[in-house]
N, C-alpha and C positions, 0 to 999 in steps of 0.2 A: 440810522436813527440813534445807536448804541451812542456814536462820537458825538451828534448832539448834547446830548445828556452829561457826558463825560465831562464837555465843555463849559456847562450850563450850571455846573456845582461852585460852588464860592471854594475857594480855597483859604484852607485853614490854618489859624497861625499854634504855635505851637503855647498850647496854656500859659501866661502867663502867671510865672512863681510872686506871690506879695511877702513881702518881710521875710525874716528868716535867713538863717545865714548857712550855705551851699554847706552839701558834702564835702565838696572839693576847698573849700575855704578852711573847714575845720580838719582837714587831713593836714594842708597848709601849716595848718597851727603848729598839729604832733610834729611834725619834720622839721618847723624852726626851732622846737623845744630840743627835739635828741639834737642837733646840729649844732645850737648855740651849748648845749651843755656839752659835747665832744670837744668843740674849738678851743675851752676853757676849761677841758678836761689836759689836750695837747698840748695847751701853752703851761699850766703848771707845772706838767711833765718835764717840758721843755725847761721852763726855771728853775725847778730842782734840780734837775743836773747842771744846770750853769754854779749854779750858787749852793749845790751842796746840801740842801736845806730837806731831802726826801723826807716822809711822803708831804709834808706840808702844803706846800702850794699847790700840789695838787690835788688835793683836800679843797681848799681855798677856792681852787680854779672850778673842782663841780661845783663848789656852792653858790660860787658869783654866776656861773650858768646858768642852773639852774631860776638862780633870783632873777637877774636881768630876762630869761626868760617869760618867768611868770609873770614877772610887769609887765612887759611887750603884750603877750597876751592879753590882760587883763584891759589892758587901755583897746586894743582893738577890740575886744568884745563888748567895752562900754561904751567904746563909737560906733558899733553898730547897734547897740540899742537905741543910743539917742536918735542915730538915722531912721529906726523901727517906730520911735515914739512920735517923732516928727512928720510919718509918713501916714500915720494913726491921726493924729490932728487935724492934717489936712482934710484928710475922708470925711 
């Protein structure tokens, strides 16, 4: 009788998340931010020894990191509001 029963239960899906942007997306974010600001930390590095120019460009290089960074961010987090707003409408 136990297996009946066992059988007989709907099985459940796992709660669907609405809106809202994942853990894993904004961890996503931190690690393009240190990553893009290293890559543009290394290439300054990299040009100031070519060209003599220390610590300049690299100077330069965190802050074009950093910027191009925070833009990147910025635009993905404003597209996923609009996708949040858009999914709010529909309802």
């Amino acid at each position: 009788m136990n297996e009946d029963r066992e059988h007989s239960q709907p099985t459940r899906s796992p709660p669907h998340r609405e809106g809202g942007t994942s853990g894993a997306a904004v961890a996503g974010l931190g690690m393009q931010f240190v990553l893009a600001i290293l890559v543009f930390l290394f290439l300054g590095k990299w040009l100031d020894e070519r060209f003599g120019t220390t610590p300049w460009l690299l100077i330069a290089g965190v802050f074009l990191g950093a910027g191009a960074s925070f833009y990147s961010i910025y635009r993905r987090l404003m597209a996923d509001q609009k996708r949040e707003d858009e999914a709010r409408k529909r309802r």
